[in-house]
PyMOL Python script that loads the backbone (N, CA, C, O; Angstrom):
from pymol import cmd

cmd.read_pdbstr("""\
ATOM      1  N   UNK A   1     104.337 130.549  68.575  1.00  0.00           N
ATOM      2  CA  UNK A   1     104.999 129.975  69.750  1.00  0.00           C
ATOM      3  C   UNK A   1     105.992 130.994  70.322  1.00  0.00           C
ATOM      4  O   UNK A   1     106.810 131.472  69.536  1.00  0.00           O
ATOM      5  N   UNK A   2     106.006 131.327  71.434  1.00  0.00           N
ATOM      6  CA  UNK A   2     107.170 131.803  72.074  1.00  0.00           C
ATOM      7  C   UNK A   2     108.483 131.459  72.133  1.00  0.00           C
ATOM      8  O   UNK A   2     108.936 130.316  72.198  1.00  0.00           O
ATOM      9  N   UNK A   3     109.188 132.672  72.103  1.00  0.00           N
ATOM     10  CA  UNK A   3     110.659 131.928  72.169  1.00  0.00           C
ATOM     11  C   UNK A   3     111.300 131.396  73.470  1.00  0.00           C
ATOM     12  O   UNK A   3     110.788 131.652  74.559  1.00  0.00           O
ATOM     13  N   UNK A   4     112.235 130.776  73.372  1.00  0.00           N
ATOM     14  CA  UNK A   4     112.701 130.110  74.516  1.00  0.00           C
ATOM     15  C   UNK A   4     113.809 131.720  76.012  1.00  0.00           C
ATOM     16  O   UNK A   4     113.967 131.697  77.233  1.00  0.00           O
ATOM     17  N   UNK A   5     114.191 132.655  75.028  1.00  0.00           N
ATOM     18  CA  UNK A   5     114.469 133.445  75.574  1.00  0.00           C
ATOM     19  C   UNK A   5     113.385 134.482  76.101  1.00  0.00           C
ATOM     20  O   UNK A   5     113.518 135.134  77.137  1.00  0.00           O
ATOM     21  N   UNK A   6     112.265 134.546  75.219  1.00  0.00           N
ATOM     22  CA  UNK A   6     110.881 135.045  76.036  1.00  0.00           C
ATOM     23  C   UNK A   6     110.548 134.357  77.549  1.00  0.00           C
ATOM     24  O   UNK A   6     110.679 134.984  78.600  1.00  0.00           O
ATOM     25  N   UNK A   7     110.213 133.319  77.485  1.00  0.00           N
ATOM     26  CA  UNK A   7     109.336 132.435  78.252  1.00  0.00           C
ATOM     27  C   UNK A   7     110.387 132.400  79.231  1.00  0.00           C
ATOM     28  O   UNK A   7     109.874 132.045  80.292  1.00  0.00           O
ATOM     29  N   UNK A   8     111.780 132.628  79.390  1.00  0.00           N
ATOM     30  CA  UNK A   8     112.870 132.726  80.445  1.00  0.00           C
ATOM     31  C   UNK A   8     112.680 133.968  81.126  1.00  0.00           C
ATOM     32  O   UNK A   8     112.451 133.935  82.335  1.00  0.00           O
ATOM     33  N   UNK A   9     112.748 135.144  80.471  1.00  0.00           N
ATOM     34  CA  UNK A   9     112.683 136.481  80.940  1.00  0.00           C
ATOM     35  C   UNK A   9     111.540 136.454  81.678  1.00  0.00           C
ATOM     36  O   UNK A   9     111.525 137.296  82.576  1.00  0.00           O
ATOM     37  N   UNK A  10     110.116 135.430  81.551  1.00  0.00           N
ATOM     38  CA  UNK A  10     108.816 135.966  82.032  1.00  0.00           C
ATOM     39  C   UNK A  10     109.150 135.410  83.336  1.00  0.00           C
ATOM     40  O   UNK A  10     109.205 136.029  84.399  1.00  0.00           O
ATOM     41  N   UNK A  11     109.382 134.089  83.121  1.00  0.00           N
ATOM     42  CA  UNK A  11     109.908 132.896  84.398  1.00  0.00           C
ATOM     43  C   UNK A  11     110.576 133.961  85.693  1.00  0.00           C
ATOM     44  O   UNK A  11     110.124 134.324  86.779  1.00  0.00           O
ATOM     45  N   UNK A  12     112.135 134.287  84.804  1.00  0.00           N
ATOM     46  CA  UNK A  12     112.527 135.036  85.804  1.00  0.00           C
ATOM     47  C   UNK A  12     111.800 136.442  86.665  1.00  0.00           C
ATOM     48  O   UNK A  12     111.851 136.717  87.864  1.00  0.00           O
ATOM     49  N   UNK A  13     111.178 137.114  85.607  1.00  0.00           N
ATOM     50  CA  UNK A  13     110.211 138.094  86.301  1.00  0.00           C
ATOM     51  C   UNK A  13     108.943 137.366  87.274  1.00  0.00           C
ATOM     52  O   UNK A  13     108.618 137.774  88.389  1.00  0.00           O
ATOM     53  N   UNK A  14     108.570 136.655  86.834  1.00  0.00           N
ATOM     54  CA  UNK A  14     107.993 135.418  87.779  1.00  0.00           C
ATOM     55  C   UNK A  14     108.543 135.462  89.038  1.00  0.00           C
ATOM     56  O   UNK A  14     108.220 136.319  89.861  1.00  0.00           O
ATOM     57  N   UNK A  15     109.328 134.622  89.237  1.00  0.00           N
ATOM     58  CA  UNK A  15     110.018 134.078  90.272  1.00  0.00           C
ATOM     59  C   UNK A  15     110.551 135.123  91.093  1.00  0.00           C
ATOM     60  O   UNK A  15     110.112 135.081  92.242  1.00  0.00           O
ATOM     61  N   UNK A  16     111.334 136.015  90.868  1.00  0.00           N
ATOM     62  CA  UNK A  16     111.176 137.319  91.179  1.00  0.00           C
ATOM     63  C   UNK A  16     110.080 137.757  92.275  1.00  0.00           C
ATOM     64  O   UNK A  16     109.993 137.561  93.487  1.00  0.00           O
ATOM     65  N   UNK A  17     109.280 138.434  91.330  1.00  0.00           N
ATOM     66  CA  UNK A  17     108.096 139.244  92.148  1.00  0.00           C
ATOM     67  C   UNK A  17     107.671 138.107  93.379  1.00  0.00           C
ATOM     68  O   UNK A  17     107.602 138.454  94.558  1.00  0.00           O
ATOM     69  N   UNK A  18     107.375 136.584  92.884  1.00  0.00           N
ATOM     70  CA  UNK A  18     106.369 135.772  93.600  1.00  0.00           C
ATOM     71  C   UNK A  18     107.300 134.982  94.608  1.00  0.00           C
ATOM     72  O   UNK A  18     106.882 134.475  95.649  1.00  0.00           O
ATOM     73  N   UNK A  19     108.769 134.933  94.122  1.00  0.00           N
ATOM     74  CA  UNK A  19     109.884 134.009  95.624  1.00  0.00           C
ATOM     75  C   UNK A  19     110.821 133.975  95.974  1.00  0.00           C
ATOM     76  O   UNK A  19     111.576 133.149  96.487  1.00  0.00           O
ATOM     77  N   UNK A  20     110.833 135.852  95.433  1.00  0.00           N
ATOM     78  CA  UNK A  20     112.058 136.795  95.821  1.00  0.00           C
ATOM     79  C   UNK A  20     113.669 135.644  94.934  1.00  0.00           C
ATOM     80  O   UNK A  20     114.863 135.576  95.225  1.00  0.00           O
ATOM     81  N   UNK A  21     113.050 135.139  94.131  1.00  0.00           N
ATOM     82  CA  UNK A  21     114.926 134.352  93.732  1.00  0.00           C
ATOM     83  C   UNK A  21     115.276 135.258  92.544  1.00  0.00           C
ATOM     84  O   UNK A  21     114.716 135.548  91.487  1.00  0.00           O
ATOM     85  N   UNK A  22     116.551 135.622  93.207  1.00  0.00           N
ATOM     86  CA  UNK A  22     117.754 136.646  91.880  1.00  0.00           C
ATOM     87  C   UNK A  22     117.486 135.734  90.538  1.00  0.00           C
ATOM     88  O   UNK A  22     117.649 134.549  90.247  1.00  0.00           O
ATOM     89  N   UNK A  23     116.918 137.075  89.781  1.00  0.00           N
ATOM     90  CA  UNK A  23     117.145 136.502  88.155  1.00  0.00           C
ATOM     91  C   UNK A  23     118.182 135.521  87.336  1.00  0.00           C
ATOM     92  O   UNK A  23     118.081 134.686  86.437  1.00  0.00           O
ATOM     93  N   UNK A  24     119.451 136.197  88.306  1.00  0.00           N
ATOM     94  CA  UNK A  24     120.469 135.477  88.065  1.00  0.00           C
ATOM     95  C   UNK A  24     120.953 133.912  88.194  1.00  0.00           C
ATOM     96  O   UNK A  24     121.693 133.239  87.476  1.00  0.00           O
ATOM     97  N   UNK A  25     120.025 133.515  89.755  1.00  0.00           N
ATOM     98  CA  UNK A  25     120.116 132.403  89.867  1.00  0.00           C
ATOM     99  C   UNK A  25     119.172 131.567  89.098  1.00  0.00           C
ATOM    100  O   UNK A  25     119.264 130.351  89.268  1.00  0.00           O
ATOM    101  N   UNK A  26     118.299 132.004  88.299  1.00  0.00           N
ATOM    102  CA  UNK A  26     117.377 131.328  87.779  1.00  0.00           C
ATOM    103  C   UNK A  26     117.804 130.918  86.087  1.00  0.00           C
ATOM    104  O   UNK A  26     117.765 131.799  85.228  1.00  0.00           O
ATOM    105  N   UNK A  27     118.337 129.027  85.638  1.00  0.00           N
ATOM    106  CA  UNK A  27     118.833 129.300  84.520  1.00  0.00           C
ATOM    107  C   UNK A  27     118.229 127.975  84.132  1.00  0.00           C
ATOM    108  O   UNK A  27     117.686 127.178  84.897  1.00  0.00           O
ATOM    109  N   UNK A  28     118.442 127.830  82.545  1.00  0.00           N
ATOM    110  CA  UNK A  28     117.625 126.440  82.265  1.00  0.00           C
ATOM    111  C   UNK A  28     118.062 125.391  82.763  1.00  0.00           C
ATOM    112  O   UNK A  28     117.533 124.436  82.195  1.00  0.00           O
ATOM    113  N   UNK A  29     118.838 125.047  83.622  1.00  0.00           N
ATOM    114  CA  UNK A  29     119.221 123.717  83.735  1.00  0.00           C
ATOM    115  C   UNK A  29     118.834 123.810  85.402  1.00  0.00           C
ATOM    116  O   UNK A  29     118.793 122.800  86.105  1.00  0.00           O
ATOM    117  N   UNK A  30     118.564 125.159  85.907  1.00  0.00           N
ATOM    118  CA  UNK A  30     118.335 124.830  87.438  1.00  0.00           C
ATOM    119  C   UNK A  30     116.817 123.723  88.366  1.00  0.00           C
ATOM    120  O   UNK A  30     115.615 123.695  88.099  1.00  0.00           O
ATOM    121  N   UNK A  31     117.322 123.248  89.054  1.00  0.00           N
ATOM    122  CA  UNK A  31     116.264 122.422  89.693  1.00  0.00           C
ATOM    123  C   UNK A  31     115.285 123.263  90.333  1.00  0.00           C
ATOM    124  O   UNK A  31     115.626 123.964  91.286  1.00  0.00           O
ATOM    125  N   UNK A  32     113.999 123.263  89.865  1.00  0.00           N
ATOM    126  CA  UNK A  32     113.109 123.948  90.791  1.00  0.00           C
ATOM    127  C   UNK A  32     113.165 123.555  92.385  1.00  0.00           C
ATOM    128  O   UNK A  32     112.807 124.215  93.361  1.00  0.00           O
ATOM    129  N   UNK A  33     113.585 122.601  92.320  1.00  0.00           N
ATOM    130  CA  UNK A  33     113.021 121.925  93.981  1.00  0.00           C
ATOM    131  C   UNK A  33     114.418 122.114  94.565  1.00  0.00           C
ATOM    132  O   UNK A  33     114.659 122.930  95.454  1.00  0.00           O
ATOM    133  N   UNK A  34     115.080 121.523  94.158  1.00  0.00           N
ATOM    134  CA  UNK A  34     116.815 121.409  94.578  1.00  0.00           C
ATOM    135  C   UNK A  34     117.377 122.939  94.884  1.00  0.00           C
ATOM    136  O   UNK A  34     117.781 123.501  95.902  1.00  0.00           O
ATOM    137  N   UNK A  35     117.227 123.284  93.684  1.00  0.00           N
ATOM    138  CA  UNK A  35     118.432 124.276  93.657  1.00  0.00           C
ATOM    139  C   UNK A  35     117.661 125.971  94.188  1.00  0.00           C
ATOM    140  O   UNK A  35     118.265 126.720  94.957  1.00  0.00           O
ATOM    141  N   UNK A  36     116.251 126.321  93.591  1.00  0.00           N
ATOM    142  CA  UNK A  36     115.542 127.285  94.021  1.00  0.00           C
ATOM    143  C   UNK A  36     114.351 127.489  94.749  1.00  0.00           C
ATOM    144  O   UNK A  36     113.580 128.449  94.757  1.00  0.00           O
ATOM    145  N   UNK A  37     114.334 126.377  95.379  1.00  0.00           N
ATOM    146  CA  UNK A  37     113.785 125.956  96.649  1.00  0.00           C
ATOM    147  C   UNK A  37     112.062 125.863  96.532  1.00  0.00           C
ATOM    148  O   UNK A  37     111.236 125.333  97.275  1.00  0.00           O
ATOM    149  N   UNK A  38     111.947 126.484  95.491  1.00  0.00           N
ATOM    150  CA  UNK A  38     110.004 126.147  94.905  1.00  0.00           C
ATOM    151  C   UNK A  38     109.762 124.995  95.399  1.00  0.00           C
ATOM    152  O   UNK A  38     110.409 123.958  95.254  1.00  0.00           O
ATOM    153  N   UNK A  39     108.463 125.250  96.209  1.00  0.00           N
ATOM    154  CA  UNK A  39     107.673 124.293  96.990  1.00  0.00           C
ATOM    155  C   UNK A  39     106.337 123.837  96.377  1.00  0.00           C
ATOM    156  O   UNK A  39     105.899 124.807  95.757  1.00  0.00           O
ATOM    157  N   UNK A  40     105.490 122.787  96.272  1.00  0.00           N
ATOM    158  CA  UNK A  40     104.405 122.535  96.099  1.00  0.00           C
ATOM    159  C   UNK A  40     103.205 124.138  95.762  1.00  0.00           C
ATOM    160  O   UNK A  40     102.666 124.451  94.701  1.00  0.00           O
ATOM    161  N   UNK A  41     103.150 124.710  96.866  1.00  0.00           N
ATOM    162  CA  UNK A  41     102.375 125.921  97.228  1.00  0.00           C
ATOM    163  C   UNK A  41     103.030 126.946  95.751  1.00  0.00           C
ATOM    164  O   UNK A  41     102.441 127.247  94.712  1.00  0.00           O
ATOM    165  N   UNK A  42     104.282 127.241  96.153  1.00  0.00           N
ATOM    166  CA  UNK A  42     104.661 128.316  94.889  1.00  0.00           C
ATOM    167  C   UNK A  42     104.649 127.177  93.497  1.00  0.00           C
ATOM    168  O   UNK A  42     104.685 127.845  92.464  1.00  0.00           O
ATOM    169  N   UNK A  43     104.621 126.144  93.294  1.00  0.00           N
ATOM    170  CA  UNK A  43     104.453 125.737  91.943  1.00  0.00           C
ATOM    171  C   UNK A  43     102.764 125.867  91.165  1.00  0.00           C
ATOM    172  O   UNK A  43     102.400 125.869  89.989  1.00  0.00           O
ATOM    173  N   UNK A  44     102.052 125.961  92.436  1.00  0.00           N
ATOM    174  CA  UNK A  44     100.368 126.472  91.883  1.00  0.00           C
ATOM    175  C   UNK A  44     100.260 128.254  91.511  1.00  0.00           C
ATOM    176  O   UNK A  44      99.537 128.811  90.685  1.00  0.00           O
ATOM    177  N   UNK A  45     101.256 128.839  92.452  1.00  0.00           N
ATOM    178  CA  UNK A  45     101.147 130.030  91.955  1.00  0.00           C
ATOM    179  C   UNK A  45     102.102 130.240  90.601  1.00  0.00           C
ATOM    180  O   UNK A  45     101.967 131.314  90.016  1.00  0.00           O
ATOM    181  N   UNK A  46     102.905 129.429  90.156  1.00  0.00           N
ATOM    182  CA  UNK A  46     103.655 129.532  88.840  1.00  0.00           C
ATOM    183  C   UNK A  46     102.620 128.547  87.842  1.00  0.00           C
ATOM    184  O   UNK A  46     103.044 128.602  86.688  1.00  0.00           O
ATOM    185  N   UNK A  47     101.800 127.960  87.916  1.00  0.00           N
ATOM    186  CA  UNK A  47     101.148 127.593  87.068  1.00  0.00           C
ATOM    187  C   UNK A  47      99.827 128.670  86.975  1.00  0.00           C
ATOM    188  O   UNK A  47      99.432 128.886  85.830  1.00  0.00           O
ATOM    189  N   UNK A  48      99.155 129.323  88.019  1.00  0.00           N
ATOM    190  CA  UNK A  48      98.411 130.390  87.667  1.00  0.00           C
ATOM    191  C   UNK A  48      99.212 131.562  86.717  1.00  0.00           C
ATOM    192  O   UNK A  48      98.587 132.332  85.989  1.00  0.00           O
ATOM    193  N   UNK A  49     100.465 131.567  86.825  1.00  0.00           N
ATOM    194  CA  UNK A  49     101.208 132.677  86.032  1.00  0.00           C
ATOM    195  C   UNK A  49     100.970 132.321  84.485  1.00  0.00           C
ATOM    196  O   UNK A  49     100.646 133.083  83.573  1.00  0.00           O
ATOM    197  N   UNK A  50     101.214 131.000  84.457  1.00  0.00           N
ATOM    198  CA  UNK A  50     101.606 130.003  83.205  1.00  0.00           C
ATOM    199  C   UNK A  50      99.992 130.205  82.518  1.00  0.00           C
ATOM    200  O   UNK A  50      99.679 130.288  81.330  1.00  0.00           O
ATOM    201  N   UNK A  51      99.238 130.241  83.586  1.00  0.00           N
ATOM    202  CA  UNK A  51      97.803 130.351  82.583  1.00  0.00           C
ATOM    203  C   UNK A  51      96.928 131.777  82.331  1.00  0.00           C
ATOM    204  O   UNK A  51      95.878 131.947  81.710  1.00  0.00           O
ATOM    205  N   UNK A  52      97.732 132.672  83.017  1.00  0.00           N
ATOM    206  CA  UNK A  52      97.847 134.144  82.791  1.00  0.00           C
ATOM    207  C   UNK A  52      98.655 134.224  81.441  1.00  0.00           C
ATOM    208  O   UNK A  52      98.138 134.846  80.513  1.00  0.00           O
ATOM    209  N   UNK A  53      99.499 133.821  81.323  1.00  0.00           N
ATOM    210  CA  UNK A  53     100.444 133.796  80.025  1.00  0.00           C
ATOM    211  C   UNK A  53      99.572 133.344  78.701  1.00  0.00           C
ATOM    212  O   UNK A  53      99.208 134.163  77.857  1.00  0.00           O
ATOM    213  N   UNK A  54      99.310 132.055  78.637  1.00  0.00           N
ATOM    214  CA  UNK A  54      98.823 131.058  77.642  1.00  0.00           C
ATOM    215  C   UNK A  54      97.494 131.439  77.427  1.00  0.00           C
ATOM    216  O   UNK A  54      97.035 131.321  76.291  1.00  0.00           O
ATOM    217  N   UNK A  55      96.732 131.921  78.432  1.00  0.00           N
ATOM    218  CA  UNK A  55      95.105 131.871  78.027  1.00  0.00           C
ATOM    219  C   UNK A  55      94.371 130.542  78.459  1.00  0.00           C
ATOM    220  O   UNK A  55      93.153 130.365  78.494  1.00  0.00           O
ATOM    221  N   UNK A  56      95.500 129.527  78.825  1.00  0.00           N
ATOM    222  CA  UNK A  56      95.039 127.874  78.911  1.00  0.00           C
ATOM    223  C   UNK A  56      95.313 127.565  80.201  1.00  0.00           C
ATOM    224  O   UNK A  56      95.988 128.115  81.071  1.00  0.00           O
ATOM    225  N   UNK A  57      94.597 126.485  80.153  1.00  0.00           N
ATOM    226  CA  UNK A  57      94.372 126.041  81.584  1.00  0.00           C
ATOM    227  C   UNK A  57      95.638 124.672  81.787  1.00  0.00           C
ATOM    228  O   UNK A  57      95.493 123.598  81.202  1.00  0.00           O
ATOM    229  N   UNK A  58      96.494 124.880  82.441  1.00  0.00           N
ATOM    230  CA  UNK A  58      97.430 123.834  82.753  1.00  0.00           C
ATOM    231  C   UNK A  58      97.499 122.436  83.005  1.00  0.00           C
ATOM    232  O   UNK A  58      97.961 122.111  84.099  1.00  0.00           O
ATOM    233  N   UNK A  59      97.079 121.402  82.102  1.00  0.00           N
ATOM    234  CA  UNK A  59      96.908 120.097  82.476  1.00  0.00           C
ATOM    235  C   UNK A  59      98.351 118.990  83.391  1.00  0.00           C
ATOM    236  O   UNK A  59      99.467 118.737  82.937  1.00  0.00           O
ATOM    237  N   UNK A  60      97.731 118.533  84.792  1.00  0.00           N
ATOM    238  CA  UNK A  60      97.965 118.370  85.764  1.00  0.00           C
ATOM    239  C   UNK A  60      99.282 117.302  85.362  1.00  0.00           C
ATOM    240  O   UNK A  60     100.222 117.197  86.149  1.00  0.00           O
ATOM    241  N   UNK A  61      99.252 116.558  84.115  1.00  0.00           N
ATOM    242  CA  UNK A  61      99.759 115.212  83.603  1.00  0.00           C
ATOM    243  C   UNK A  61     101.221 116.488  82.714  1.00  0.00           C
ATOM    244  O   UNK A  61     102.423 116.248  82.832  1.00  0.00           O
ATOM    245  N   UNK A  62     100.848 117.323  82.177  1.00  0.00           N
ATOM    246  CA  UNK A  62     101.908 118.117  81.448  1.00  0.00           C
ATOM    247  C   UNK A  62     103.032 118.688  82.829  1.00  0.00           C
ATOM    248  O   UNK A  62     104.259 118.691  82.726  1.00  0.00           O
ATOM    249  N   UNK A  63     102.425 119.044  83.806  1.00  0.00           N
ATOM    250  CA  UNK A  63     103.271 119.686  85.432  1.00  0.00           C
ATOM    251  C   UNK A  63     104.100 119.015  85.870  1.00  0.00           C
ATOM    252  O   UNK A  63     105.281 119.216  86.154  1.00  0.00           O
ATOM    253  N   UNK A  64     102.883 117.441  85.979  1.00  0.00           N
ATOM    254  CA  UNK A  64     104.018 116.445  86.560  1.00  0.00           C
ATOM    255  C   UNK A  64     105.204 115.824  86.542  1.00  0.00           C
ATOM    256  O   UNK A  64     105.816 115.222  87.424  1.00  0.00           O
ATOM    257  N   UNK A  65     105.540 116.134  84.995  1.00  0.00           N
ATOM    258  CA  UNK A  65     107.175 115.772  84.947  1.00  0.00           C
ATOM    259  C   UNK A  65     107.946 117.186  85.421  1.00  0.00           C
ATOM    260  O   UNK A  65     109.096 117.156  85.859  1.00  0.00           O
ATOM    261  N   UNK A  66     107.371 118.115  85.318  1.00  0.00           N
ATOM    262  CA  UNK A  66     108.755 119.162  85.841  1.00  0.00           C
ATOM    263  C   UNK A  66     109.572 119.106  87.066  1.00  0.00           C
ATOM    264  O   UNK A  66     109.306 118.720  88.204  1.00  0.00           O
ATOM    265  N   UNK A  67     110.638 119.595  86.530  1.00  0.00           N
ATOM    266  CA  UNK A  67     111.516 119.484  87.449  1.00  0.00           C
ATOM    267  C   UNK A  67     112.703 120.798  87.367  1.00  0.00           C
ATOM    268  O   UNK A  67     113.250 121.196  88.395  1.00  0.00           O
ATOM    269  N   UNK A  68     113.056 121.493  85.777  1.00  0.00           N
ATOM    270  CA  UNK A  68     114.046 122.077  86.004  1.00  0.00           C
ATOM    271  C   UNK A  68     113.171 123.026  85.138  1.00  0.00           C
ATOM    272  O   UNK A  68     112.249 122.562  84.466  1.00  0.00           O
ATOM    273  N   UNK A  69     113.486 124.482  85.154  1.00  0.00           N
ATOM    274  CA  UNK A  69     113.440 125.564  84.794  1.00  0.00           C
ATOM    275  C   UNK A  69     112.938 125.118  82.748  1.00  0.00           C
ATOM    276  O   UNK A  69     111.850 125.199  82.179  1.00  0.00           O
ATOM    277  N   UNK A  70     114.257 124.700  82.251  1.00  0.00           N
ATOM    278  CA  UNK A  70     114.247 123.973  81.068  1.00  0.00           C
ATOM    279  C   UNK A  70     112.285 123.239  80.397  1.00  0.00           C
ATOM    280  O   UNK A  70     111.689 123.296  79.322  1.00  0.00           O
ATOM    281  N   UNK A  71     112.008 122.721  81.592  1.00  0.00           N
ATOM    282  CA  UNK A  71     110.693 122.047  81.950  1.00  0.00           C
ATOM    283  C   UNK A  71     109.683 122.253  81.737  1.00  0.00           C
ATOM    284  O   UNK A  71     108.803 121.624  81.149  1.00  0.00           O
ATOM    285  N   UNK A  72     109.751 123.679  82.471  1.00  0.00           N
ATOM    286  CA  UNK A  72     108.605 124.593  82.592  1.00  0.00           C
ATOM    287  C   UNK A  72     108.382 125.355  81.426  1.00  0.00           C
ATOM    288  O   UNK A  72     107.254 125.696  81.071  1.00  0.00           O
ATOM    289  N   UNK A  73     109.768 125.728  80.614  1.00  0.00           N
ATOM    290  CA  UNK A  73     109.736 126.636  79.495  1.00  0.00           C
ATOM    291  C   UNK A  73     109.025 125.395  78.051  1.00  0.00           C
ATOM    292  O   UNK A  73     108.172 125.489  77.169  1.00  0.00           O
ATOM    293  N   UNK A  74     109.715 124.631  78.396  1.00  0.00           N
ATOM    294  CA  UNK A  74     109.162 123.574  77.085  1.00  0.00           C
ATOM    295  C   UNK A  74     107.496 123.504  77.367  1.00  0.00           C
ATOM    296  O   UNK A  74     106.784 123.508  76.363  1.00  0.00           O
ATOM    297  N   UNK A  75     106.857 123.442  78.673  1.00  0.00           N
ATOM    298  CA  UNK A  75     105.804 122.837  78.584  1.00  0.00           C
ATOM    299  C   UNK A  75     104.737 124.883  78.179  1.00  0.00           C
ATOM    300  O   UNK A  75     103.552 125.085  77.912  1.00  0.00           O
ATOM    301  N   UNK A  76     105.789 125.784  78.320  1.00  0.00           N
ATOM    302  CA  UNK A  76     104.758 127.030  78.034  1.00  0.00           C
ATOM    303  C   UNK A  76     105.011 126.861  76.827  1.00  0.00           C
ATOM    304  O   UNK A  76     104.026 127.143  76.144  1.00  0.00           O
ATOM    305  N   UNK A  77     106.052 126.464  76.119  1.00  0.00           N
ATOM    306  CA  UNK A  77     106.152 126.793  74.391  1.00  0.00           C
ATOM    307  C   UNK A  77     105.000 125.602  73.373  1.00  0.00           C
ATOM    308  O   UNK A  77     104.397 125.672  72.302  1.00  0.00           O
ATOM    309  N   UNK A  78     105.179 124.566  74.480  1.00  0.00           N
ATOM    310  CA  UNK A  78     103.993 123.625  74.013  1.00  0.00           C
ATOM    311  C   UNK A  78     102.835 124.132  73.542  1.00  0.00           C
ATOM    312  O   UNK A  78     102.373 124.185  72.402  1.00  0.00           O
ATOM    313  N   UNK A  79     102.182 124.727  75.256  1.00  0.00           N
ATOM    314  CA  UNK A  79     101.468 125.307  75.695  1.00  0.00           C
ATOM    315  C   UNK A  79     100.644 126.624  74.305  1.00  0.00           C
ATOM    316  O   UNK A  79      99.506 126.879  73.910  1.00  0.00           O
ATOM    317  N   UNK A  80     101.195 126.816  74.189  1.00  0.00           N
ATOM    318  CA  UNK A  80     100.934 128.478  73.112  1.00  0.00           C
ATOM    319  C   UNK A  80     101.384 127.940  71.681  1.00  0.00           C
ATOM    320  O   UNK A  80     101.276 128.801  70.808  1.00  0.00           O
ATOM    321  N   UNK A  81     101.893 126.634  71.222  1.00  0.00           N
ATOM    322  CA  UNK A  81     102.147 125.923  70.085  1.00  0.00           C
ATOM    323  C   UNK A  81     101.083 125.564  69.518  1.00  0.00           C
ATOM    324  O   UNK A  81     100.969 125.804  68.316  1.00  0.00           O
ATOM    325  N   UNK A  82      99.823 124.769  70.360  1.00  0.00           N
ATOM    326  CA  UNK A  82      98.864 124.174  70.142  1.00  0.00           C
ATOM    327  C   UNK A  82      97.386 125.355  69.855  1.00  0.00           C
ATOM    328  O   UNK A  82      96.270 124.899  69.607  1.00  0.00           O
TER     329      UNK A  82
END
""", "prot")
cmd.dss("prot")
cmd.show_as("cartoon", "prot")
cmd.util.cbc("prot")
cmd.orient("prot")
């Protein structure tokens, strides 16, 4: 399983390259929607990242609760757990 400080660093290099947001602003408790403005459109391109990462294909029911940064990292550590 990945660590929780891995799967942050990738996020932020993520988010980065794909929606220009400062590393800095990107932290576990931030709101994807609220606070760093990720839209529908960039959450398919962060789940293609997520399955570049894992090897796995992202089930639609695991996405749907995200909401904060925190979210996304639990569901990649899942993700690569199994």
């Amino acid at each position: 399983m990945l660590t929780q400080e891995h799967v942050l660093a990738k996020l932020r290099e993520w988010m980065q390259d794909l929606f220009e947001i400062e590393p800095d602003d990107i932290q576990l408790d931030s709101n994807l929607y609220e606070d760093l403005d990720v839209d529908s459109i960039d959450a398919v391109d962060l789940v293609v990242k997520i399955k570049e990462l894992t090897g796995k294909q992202v089930k639609p029911e695991d996405f749907k609760a995200v909401r904060t940064v925190q979210d996304v990292v639990v569901v990649i550590q899942n993700m690569t757990a199994e």
